[in-house]
N, C-alpha and C positions, 0 to 999 in steps of 0.2 A: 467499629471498623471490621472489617470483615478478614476473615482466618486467609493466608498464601493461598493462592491457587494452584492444586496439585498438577504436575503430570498426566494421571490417571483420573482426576475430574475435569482436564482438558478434553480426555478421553471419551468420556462419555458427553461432553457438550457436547460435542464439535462432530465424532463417530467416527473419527480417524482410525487407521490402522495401528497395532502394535509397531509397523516397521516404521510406518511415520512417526509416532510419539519416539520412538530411538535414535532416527534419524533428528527428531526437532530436539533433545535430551543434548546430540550430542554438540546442536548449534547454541544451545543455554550455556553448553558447558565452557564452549571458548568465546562467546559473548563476555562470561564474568572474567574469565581468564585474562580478556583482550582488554577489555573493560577499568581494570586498573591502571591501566597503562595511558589510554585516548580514552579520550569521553564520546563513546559509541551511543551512549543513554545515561539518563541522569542517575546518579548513583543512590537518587533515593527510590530508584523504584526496582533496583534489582531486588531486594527479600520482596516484593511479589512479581517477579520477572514470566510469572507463566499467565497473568491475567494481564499484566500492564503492554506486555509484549507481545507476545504468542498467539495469546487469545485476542485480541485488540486487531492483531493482523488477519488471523483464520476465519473471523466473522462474517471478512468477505468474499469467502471462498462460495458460499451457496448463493450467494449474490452474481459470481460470472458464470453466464450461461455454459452447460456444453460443450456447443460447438465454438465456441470463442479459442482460437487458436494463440492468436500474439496477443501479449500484454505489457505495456511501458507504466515501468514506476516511476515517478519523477522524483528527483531526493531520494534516494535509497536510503542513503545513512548507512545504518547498519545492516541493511536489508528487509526494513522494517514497511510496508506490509510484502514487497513484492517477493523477496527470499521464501518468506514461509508461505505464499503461495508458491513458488515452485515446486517447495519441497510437498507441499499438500496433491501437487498434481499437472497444475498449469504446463500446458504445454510446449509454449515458449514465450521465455521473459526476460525482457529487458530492462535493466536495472541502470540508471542514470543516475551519477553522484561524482560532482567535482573534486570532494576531499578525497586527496590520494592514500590518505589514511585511513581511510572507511569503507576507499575501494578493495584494499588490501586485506582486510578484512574482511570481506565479501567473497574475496575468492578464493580465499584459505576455508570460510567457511561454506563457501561452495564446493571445494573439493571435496574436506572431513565429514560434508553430507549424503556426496557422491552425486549432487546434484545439478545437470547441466544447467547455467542461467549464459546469457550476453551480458557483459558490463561494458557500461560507455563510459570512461573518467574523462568527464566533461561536463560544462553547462547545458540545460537542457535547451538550450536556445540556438548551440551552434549542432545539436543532433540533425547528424542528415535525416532527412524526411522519409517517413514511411506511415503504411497505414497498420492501424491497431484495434484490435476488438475492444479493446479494455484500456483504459489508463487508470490508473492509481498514483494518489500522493496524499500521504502523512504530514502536516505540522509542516508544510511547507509556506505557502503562501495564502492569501484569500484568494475565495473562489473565483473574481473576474482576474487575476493573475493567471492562477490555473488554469483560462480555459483560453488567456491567451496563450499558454504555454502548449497547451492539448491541440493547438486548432488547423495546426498542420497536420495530424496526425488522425483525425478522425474523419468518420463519414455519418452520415446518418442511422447508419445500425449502431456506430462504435458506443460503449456505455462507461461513464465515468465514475468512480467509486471517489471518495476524497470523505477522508479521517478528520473530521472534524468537535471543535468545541463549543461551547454555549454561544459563539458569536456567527451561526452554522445560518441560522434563518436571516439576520442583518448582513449577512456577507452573499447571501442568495438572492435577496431584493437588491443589493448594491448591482450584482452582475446581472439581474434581469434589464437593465436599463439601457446595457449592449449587445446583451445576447436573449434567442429565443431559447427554450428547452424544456422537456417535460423534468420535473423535478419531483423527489419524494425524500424524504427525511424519516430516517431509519434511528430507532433510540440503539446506542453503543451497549453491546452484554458487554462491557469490560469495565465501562466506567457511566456512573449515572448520569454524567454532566456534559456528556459528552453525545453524537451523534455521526453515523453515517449521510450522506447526501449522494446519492443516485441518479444519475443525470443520464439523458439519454433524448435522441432526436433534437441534438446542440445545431445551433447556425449562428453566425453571428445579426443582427438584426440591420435590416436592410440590406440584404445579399438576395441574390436572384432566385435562391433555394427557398426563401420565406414562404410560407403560404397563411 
């Protein structure tokens, strides 16, 4: 089993700023704080909370392009990946999560980070409609969920990141069956069993867009 993941070996993965590891330091710190209280993340993965979380989330930071302006998390939870891409950079992010208890948490720890984010406390399904470069969602749902969750919100540039587990390639054949998309499967730096999925030029199949 492999040694905690430091702070400062987040540091050098990822090549983040000293102001962001303090700023992300000081979102670890009322995660554990918050943490005793609601179950924000399972409490066996807090003693390595910088690989299981932090790191888990910031992997997909060199993944959104640029120019990519708006980004929807779906499920925040705790803010897990879409918070620590705010803090990493993203320029405007919205964060989707029903539980009022995690919303809360979100925005306390959006404050303590100084971090501007949009929270929606609500289901992603009654979100008013908007378009988005990027959607992100963690340990939410399988992928043909997801993309019926995304399908208001995207266009054919938008690109979808989705934190996935070993069932990442059976859950991408299941949604190929309704939807079209270029697809690539990224191995997870945070856990070996786990995987990124990349989507990008989404339609659903048999729309006018098809070619």
């Amino acid at each position: 089993m492999l040694p905690p993941l430091t702070p400062g070996q987040l540091q050098a993965q990822t090549g983040v700023s000293r102001e962001t590891i303090a700023r992300l330091e000081t979102y670890v710190a009322l995660l554990k704080s918050w943490n005793r209280r609601i179950n924000l993340v399972g409490p066996n993965t807090i003693g390595d909370v910088w690989r299981r979380h932090i790191l888990d989330s910031a992997q997909l930071f060199p993944m959104i392009p640029p120019t990519a302006r708006r980004l929807i998390d779906f499920g925040s939870g705790a803010g897990l990946p879409g918070l620590i891409l705010a803090i990493m950079g993203v320029p405007e992010v919205h964060l989707v999560e029903s539980d009022q208890r995690k919303v809360a948490f979100m925005r306390e720890a959006a404050r303590v980070t100084g971090t501007t984010v949009m929270l929606h406390p609500q289901r992603a399904e009654k979100l008013p409609v908007f378009a988005a470069d990027v959607i992100t969602a963690r340990a939410l749902a399988p992928v043909e969920r997801l993309l019926d969750l995304a399908s208001n919100f995207i266009n054919l540039h938008s690109i979808l990141l989705f934190l996935k587990g070993q069932t990442a390639q059976d859950e991408l054949t299941q949604a190929a069956k309704a939807w079209k998309m270029r697809a690539t499967l990224h191995p997870s730096l945070s856990d070996p069993s786990g995987s990124i999925l990349r989507l990008e030029q989404v339609i659903r199949a048999g729309t006018a867009d098809e070619v």
